[in-house]
BAFI-3210 file (N, C-alpha, C; in Angstrom, 3 decimals, decimal comma, padded with zeros to 6 digits):
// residues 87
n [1|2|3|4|5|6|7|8|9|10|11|12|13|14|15|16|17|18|19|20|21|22|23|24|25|26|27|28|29|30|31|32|33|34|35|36|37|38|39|40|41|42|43|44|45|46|47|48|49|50|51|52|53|54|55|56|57|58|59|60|61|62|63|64|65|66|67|68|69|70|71|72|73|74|75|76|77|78|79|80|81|82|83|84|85|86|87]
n.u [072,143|073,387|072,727|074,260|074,489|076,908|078,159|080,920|082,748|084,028|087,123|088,201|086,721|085,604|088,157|087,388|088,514|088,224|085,592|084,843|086,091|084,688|082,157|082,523|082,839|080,291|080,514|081,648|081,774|079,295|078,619|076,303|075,201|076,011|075,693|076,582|077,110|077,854|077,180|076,764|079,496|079,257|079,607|077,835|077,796|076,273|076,411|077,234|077,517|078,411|080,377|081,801|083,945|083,740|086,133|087,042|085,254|085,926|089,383|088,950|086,841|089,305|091,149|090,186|090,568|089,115|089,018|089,018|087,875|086,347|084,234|080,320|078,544|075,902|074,020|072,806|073,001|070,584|070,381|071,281|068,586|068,281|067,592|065,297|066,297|064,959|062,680]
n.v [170,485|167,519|164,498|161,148|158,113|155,346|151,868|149,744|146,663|144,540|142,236|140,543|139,392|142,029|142,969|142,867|145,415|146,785|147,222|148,707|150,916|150,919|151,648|153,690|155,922|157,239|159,719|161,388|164,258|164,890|162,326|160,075|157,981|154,312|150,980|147,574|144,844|142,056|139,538|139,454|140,960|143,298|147,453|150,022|153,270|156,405|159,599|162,978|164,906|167,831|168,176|165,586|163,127|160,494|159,396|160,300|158,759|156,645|155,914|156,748|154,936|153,074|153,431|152,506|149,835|148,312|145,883|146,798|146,205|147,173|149,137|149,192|149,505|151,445|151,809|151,380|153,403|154,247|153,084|155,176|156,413|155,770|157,822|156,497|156,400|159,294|158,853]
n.w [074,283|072,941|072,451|072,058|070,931|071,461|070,789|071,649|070,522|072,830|073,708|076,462|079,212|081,317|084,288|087,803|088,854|086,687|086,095|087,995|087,556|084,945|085,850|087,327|085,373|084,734|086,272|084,959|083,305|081,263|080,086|080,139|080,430|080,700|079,525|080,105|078,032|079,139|077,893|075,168|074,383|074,804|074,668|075,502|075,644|076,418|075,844|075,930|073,534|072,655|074,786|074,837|072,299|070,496|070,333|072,853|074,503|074,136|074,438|077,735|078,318|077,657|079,252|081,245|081,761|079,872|077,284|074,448|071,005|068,663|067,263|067,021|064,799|064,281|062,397|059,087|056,462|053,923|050,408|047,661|046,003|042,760|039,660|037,340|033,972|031,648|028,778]
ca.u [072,745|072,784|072,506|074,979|074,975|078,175|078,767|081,999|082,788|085,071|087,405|087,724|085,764|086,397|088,287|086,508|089,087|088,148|084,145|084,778|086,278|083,919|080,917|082,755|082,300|079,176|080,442|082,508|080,598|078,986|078,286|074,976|074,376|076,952|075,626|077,830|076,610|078,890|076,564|077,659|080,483|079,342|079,459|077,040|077,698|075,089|076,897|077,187|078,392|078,756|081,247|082,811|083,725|083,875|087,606|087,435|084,806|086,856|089,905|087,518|086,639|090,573|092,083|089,536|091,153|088,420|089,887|087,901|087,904|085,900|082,789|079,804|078,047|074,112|072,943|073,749|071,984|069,949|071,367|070,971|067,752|068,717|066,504|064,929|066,335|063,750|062,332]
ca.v [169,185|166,293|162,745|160,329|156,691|154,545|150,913|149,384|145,558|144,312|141,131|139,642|140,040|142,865|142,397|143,498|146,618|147,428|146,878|149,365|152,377|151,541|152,325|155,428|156,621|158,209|160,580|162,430|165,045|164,587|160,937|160,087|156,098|153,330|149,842|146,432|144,082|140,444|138,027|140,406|141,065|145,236|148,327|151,163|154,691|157,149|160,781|164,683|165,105|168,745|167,639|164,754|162,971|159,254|158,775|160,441|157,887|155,117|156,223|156,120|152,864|151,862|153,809|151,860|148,604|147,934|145,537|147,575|145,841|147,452|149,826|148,649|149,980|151,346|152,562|151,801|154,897|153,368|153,038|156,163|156,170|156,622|157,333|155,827|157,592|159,645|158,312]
ca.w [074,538|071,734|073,101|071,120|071,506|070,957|071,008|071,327|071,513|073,907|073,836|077,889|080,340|082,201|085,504|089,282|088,933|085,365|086,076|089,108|086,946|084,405|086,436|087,782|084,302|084,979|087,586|084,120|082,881|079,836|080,149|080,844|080,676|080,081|079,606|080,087|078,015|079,207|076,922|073,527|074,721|074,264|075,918|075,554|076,596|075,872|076,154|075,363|072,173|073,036|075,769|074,492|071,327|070,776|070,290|074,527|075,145|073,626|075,157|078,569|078,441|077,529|080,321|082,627|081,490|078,970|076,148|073,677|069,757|066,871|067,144|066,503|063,349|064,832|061,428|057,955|055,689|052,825|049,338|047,066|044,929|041,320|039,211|035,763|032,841|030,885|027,590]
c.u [072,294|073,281|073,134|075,001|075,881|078,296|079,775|081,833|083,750|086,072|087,318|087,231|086,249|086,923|087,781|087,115|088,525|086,613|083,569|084,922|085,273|082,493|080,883|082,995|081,380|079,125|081,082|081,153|080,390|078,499|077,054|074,736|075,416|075,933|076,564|077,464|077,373|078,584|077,059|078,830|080,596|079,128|078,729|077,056|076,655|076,039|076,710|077,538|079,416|079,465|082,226|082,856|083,465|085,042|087,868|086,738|085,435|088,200|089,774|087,893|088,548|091,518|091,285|089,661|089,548|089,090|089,247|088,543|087,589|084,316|082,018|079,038|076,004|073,255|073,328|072,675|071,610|070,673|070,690|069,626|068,134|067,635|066,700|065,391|064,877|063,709|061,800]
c.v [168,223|165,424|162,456|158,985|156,019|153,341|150,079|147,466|145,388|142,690|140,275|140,460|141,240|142,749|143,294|145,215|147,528|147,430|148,286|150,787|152,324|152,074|153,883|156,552|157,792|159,163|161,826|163,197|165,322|163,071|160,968|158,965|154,913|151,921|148,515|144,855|142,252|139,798|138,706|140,343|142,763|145,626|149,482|152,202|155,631|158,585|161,987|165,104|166,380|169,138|167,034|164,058|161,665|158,763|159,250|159,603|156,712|155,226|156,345|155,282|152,238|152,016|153,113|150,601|147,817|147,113|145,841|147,192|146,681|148,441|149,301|149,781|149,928|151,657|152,564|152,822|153,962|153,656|154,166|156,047|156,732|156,865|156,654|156,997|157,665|159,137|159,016]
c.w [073,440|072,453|071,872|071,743|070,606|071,749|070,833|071,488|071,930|073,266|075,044|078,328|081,349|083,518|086,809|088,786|087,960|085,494|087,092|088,493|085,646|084,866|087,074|086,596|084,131|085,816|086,394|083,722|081,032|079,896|080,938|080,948|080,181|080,697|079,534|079,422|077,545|078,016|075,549|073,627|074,380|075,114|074,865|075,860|075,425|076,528|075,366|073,937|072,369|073,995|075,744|073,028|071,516|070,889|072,335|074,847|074,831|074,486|077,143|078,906|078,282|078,821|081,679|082,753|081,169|077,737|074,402|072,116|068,554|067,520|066,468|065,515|063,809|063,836|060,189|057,232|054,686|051,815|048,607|045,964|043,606|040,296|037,844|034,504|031,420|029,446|026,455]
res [x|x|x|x|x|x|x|x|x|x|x|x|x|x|x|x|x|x|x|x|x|x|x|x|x|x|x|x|x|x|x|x|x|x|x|x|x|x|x|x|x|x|x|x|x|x|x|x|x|x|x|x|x|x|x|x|x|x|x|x|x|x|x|x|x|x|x|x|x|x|x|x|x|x|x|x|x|x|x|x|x|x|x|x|x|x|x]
***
């Protein structure tokens, strides 16, 4: 099993209905932890990799009347070390 975390942000608030299927999230298999975070306006799912991808967890969240924007970006890689040319 590989653990993947993905954050999406949202635009409105989600409504009672849409707050309801996203908590029933965690009953899919492969999904292990969704966070809701209002004040960001982000969502958090922590899932399987080996299960699911992110375009099914995005998809997910949209079919649960999520108004789901832009992924958030958890890691940029450092810039390439080049080196000094020899003398």
């Amino acid at each position: 099993m590989t653990t993947v975390d993905v954050v999406f942000r949202f635009g409105k608030q989600p409504t009672e209905a849409a707050a309801l299927a996203i908590a029933r999230l965690r009953e899919i298999y492969g999904i292990r932890h969704v966070q809701l975070s209002e004040a960001d306006k982000t969502i958090r799912v922590e899932f399987d990799s080996t299960r699911l991808s992110e375009q099914i967890v995005l998809q997910l969240l949209r079919r649960a009347g999520l108004d789901v924007h832009e992924k958030v970006i958890l890691y940029t890689p450092p810039a390439p070390i080049v080196a000094a040319p020899a003398q």
